[in-house]
N, C-alpha and C positions, 0 to 999 in steps of 0.2 A: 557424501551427498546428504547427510541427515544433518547435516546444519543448512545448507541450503533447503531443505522441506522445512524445519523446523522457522527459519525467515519468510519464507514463501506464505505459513501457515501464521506470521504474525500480524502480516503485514494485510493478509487477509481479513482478519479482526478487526484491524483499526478501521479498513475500509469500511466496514459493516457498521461497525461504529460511528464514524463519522455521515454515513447514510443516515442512522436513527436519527442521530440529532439533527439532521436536516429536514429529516420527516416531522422530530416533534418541536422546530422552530426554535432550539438551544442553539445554534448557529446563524452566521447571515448568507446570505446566497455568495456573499465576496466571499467569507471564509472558507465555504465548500469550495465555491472552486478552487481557490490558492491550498488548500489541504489536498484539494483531487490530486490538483496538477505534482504537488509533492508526493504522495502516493506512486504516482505512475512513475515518476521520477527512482525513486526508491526502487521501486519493480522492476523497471529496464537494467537498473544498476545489479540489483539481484540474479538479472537473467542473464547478466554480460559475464559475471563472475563464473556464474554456474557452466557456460557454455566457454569459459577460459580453461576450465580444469577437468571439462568431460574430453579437449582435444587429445 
């Protein structure tokens, strides 16, 4: 399970990241949400695996 924390916890980052630069106008409001939508994307796929191999 420490590779899945350790994805969990990167994937984390990016999010935070790509918030800043929406904050500091480095992005356009399209890009945020097509990068969100890939994020959450990413995450559910993270959480399917993780919930595949705690069975």
């Amino acid at each position: 399970m420490h590779v899945y924390s350790f994805e969990k916890t990167e994937v984390w980052k990016e999010a935070i990241q790509l918030i800043i630069s929406k904050g500091l106008n480095f992005i356009s409001e399209e890009s945020f949400m097509n990068l969100r939508k890939d994020i959450e994307s990413i995450t559910n796929k993270i959480n399917s695996l993780r919930n595949h191999f705690l069975k």
